[in-house]
Backbone as CSV, one residue per row, in Angstrom:
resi,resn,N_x,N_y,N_z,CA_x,CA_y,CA_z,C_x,C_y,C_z
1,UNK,164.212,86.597,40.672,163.645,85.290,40.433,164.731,84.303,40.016
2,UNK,165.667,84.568,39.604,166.249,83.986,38.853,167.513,83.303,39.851
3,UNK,167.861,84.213,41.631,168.770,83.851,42.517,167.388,83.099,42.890
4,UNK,166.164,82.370,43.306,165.531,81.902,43.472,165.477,80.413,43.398
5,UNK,165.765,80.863,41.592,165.831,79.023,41.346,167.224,78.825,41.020
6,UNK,168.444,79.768,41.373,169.804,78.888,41.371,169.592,78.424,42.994
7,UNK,168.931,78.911,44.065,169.159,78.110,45.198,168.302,76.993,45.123
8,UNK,167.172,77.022,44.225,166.681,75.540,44.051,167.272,74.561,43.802
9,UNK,168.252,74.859,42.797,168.877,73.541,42.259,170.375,73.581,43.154
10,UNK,170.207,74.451,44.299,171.775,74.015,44.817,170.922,73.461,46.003
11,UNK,169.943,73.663,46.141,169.262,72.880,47.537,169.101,71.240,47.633
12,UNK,169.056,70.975,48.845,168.520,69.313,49.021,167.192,69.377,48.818
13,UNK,166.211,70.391,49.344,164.881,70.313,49.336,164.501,71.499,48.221
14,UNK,163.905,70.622,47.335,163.639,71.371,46.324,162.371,72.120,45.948
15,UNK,161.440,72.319,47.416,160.591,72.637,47.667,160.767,74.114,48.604
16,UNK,161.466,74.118,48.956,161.813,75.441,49.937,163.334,76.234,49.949
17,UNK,163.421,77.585,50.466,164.694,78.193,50.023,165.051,78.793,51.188
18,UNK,166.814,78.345,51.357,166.627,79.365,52.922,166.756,80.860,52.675
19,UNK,166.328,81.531,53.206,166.112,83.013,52.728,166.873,83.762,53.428
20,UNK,167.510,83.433,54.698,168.618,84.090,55.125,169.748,84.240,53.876
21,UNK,170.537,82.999,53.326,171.179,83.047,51.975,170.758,83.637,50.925
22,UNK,169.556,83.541,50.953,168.777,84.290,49.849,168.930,85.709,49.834
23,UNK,169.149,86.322,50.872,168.290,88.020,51.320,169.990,88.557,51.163
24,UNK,171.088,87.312,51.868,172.545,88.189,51.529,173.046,88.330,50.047
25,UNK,172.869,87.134,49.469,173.240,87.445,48.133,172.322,88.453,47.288
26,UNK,170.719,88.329,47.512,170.377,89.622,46.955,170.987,90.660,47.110
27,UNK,170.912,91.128,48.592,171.794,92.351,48.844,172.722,92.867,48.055
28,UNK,173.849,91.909,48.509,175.179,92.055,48.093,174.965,92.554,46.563
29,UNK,174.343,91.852,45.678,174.326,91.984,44.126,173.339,93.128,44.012
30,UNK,172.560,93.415,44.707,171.758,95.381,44.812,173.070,96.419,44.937
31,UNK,173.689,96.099,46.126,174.465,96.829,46.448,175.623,97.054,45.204
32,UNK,175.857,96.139,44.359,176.855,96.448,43.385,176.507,96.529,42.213
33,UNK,175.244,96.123,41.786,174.357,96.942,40.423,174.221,98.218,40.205
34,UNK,174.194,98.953,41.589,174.027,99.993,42.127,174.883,101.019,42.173
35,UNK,176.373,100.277,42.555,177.234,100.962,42.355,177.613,101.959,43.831
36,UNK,177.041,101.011,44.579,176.711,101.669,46.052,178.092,101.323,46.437
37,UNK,178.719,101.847,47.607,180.298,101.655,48.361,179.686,101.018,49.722
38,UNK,179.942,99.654,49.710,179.582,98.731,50.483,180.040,99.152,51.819
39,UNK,180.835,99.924,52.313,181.217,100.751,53.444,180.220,101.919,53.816
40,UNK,179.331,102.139,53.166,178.628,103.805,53.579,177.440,103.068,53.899
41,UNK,176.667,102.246,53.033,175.413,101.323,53.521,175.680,99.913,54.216
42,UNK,175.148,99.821,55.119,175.370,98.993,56.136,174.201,98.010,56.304
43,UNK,173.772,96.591,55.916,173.002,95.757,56.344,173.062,94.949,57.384
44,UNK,171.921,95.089,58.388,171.287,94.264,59.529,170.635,92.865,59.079
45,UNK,170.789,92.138,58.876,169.931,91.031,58.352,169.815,89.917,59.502
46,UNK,168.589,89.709,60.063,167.902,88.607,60.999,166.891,87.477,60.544
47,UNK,167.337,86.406,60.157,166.557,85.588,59.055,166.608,84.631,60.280
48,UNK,167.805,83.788,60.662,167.806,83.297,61.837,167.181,81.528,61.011
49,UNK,167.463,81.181,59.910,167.397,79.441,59.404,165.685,79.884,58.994
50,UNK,165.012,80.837,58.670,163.485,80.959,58.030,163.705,80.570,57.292
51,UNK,163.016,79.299,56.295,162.843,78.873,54.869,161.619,79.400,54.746
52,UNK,161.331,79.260,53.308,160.084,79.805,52.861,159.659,78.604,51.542
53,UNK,158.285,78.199,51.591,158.648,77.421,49.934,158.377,78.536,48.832
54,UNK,158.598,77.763,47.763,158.598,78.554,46.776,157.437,80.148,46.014
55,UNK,156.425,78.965,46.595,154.944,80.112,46.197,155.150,81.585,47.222
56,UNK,155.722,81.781,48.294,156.113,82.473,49.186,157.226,83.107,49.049
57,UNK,158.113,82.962,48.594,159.767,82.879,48.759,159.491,84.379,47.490
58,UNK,158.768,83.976,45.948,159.070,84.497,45.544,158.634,86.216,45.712
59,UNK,157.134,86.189,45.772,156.785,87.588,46.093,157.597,88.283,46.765
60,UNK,157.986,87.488,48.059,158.488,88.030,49.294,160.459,89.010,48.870
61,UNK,160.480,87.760,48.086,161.705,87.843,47.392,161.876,89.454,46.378
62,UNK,160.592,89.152,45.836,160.541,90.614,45.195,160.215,91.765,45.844
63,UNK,159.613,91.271,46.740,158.885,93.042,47.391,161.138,93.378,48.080
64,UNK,161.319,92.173,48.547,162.277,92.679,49.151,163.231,93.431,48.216
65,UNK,163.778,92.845,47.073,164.527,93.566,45.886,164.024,95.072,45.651
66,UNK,162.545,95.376,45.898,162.020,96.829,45.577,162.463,97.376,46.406
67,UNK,162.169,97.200,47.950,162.824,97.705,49.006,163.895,98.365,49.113
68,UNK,164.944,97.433,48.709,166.107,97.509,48.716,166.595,98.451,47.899
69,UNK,166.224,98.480,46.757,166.590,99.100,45.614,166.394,100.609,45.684
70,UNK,165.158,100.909,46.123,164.516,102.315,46.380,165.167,102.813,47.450
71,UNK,165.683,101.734,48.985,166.396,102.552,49.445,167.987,102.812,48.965
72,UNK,168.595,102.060,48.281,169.932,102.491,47.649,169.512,103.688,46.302
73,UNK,168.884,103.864,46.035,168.800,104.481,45.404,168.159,105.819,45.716
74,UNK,167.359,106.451,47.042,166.551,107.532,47.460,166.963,107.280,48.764
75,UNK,167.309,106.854,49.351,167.198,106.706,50.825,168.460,107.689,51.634
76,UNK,169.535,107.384,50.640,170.283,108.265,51.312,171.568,108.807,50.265
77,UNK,171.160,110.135,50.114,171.277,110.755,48.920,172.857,111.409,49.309
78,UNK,173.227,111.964,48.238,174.426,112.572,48.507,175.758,111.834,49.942
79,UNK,175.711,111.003,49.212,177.185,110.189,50.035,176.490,109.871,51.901
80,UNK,175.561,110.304,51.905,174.825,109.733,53.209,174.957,108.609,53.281
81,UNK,175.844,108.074,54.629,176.074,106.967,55.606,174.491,106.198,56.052
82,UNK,174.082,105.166,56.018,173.051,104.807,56.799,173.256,102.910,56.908
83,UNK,171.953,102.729,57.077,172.271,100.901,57.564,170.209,100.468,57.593
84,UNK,170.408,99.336,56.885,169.078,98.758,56.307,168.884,97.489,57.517
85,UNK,167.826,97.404,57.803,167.922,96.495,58.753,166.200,95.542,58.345
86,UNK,166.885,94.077,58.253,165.860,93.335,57.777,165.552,92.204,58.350
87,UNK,164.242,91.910,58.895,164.150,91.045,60.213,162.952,90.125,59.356
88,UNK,163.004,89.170,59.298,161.947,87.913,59.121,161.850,87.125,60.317
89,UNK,160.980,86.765,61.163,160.381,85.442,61.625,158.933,85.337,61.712
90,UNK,158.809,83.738,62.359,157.783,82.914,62.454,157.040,83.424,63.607
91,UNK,156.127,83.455,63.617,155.226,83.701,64.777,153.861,82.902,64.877
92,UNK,154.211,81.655,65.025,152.909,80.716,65.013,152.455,80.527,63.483
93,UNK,151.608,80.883,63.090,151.134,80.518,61.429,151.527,81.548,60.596
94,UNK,151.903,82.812,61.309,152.286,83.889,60.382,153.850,83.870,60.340
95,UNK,154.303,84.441,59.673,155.799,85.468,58.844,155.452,86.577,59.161
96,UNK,156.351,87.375,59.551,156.347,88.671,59.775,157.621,89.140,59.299
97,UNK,157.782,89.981,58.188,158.939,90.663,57.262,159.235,92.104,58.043
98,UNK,160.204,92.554,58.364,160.402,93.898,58.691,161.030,94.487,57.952
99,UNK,161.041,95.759,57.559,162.319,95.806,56.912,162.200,97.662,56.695
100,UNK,163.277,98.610,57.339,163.571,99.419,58.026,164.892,100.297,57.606
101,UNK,165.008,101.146,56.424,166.070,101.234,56.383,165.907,103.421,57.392
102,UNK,167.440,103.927,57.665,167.117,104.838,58.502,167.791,106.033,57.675
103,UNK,167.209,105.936,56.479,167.169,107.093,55.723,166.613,108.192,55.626
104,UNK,166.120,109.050,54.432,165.480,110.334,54.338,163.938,110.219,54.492
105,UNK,163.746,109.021,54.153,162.208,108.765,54.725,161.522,108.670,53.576
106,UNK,160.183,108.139,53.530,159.680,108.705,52.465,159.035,110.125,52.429
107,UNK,158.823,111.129,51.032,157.871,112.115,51.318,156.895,111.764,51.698
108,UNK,156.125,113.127,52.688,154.963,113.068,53.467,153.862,113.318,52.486
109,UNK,154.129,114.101,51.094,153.158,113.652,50.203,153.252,112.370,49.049
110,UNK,153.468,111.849,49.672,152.848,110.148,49.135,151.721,109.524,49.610
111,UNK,150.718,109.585,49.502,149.542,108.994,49.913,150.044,107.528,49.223
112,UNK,150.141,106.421,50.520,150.326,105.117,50.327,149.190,104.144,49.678
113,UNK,147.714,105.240,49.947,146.702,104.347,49.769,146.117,104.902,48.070
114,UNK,146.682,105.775,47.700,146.533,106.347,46.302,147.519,106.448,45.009
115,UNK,148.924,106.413,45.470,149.809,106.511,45.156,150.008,105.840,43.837
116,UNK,150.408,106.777,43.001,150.910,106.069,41.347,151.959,105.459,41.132
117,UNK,152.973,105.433,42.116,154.378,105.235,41.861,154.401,103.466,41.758
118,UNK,155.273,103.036,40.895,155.248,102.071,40.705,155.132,101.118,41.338
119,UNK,156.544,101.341,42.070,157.220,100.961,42.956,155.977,100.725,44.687
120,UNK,155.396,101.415,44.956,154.616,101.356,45.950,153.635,100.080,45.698
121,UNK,153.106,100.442,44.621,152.054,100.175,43.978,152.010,98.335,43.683
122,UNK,153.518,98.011,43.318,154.343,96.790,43.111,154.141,96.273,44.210
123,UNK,154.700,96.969,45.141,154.616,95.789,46.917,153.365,95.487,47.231
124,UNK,152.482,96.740,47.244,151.037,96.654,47.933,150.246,95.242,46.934
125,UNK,150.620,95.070,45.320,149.862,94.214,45.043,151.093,92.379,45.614
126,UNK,151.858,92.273,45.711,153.017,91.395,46.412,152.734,91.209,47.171
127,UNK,152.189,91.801,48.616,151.573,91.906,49.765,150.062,90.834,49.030
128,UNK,149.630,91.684,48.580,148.292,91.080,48.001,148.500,89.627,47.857
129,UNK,149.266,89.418,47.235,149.431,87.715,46.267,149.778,86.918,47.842
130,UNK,150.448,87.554,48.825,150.875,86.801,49.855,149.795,86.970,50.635
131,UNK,148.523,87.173,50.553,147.699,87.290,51.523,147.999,88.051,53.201
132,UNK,149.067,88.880,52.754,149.406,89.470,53.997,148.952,90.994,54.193
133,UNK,149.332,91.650,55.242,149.025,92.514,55.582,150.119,93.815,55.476
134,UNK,150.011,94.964,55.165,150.986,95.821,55.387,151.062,96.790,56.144
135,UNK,152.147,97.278,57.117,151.969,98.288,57.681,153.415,99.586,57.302
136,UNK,153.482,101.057,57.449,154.143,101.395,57.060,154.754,102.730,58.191
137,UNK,155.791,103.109,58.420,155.901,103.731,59.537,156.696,104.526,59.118
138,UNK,156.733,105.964,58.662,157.805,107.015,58.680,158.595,107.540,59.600
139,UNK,158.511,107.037,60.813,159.223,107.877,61.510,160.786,107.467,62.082
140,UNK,161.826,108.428,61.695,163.310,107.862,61.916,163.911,107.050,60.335
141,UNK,163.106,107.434,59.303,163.337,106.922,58.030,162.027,106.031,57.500
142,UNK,162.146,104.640,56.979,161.209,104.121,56.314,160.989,103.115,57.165
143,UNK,159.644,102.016,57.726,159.987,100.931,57.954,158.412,100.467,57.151
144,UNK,158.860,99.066,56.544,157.586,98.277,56.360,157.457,97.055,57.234
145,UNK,156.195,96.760,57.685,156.132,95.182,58.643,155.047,94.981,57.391
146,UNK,155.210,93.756,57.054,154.309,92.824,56.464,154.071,91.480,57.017
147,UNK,153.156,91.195,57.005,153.212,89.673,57.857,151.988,89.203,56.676
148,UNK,152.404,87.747,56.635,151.548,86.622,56.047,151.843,85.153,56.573
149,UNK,150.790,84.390,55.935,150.791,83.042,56.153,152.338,82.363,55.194
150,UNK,152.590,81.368,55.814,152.888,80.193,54.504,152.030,80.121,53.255
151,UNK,151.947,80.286,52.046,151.080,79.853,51.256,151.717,78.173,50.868
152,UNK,150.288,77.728,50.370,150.178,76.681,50.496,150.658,76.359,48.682
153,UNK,151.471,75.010,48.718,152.730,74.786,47.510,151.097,74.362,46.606
């Protein structure tokens, strides 16, 4: 939240954030909280000039930090090489978030729709606040598609 509103006040429009800038500097600062070797994990990032305003920016902002985090941190264990790949665009009234890293996957006992873990539990209600939808795909590692509207400022 807090890289959120330093791009507010470095912005002209103080209503919206570009989130391509947004999604690298998160990264980058996951990746070294983390303590991760910026050579073994590898980010894809496709933002392509998406702004988001603020009521949007932030959930989105957070589910992505969980993402991220869980996969530097579980995704690929023991000095495992891999590469996160994170796609946002517009598609008429919706956003559609991808985001795919090609790690160990999640376990097959995680029931997504029961699940205690925080962390799950965190996005699915994020998803919620964005009025979007989630989908989740194990196969070849993790991927989530979420898609929502613009919410309205």
């Amino acid at each position: 939240m807090v890289l959120v509103h330093e791009l507010l006040y470095q912005s002209e429009d103080l209503a919206r954030i570009d989130f391509d800038d947004y999604l690298k500097r998160l990264a980058h600062g996951l990746v070294r909280s983390f303590g991760v070797d910026a050579e073994r994990v590898k980010f894809n990032i496709d933002i392509r000039g998406v702004s988001l305003g603020v009521d949007s920016a932030m959930p989105c902002g957070l589910i992505l930090n969980e993402l991220i985090s869980n996969s530097l941190k579980y995704a690929f264990p023991d000095g495992r090489e891999g590469e996160i790949d994170i796609q946002l665009k517009k598609e008429g009234d919706w956003y559609i978030l991808t985001y795919r890293d090609n790690g160990v996957g999640l376990p097959e006992d995680i029931d997504l729709e029961a699940t205690e873990t925080l962390g799950i539990r965190l996005i699915k209600a994020l998803v919620d606040e964005l009025d979007g939808e989630l989908e989740v795909d194990r196969d070849g590692g993790t991927t989530f598609k979420i898609k929502f509207p613009e919410l309205k400022e």
